[in-house]
N, C-alpha and C positions, 0 to 999 in steps of 0.2 A: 802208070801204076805198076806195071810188071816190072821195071828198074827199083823202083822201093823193094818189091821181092826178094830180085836178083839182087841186090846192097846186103839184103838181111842175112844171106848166108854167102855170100860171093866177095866178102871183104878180104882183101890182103893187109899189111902192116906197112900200112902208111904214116904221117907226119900227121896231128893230129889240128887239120887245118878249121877256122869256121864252118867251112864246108861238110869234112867230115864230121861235125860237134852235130851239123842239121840234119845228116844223116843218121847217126846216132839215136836223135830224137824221132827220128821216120821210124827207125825199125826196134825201135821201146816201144813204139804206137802199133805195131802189126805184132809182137809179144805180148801187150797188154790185152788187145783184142781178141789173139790167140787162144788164150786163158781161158776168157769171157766167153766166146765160142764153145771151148771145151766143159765148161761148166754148166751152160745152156743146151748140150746136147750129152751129156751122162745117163740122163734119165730117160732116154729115150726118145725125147719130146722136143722138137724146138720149133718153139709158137710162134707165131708173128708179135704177138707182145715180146715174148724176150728177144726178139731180134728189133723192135723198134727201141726195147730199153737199152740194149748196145749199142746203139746205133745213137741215143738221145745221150749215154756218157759218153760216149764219143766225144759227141760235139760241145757239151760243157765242160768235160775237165780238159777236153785240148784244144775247145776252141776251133774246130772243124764246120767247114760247111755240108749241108746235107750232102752234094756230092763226094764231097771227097769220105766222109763218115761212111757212104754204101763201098765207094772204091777202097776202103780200107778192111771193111769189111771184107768183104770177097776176098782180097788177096791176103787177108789174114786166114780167114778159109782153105784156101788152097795151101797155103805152109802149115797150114794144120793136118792137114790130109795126109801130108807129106811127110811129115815128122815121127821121128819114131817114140816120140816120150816127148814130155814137158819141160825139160830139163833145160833144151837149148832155150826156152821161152826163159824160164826165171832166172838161169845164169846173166842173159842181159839184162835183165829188169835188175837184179843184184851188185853188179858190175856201174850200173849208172844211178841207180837210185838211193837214197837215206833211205834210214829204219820209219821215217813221219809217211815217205811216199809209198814204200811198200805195203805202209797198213791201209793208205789209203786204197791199195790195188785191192787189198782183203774187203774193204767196203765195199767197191765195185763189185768185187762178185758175190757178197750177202745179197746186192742187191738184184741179181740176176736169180742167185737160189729165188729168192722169196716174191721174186713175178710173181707166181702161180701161187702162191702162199702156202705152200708146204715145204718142208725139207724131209727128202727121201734118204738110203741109206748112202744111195751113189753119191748123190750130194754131200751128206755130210762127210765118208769117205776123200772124196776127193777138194774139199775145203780144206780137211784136215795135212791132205800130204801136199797142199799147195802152201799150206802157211809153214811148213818144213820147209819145202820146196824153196819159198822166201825169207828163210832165215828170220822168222818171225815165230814167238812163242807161246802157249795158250790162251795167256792172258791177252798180250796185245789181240788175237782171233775172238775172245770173248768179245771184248770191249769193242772190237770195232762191229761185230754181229749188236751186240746192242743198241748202235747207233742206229742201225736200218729200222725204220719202220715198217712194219710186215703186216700187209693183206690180208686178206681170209683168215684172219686167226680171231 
């Protein structure tokens, strides 16, 4: 898991082989998670529900086994701590992903805000300059905020 890491910021300009395409998709899934972390800990707060609700998109939108969903966790953790700003996270997710898969990232983390069923100010702040962030507009941020079904409301 700490080679996924080290890939995520340790790339040189290589030939863009299978291999590298798999990696690729390694370190969009420790960006994604990144995110998801950051937006689960704005508020102050990060509960064991929103760490099992990251941990359960994990594993359905990519398909992950429990283990490798916590091993991804964690090391998306640690390049979190690391990083200076969000930017390196959405420049790759921007770089590899369509405008359908990006919103679908914005769904992911509606659905992280809305664990706890409220949206605070940190929260909605930081949704706001994530969907900047991904080159996505307010409408697409509406729309996909609608989609989520939200708790305690």
């Amino acid at each position: 898991m700490i080679d996924l890491v080290k890939k995520f910021f340790g790339k040189s300009a290589q030939v863009d082989t299978g291999n590298q395409k798999r990696e690729n998709y390694h370190d969009i899934r420790v960006a994604t998670c990144a995110i998801l972390l950051e937006m689960a800990n704005i508020d102050g707060e990060f509960s064991d529900t929103e760490r099992e609700d990251i941990i359960s998109i994990l594993k359905k939108d990519y398909q992950l086994s429990d283990e490798y969903a916590v091993e991804l966790l964690e090391a998306s953790n640690k390049e979190l701590k690391q990083s200076i700003d969000l930017w390196q996270f959405t420049n790759l997710i921007n770089q590899n992903y369509s405008t359908e898969e990006r919103i679908h990232i914005i769904e992911m983390i509606w659905k992280i805000v809305y664990t706890d069923g409220t949206l605070d100010k940190h929260e909605d702040y930081l949704v706001h300059k994530l969907t900047n962030l991904l080159r996505l507009n307010h409408k697409q941020l509406i729309d996909a905020k609608v989609k989520i079904p939200r708790s305690g409301y």
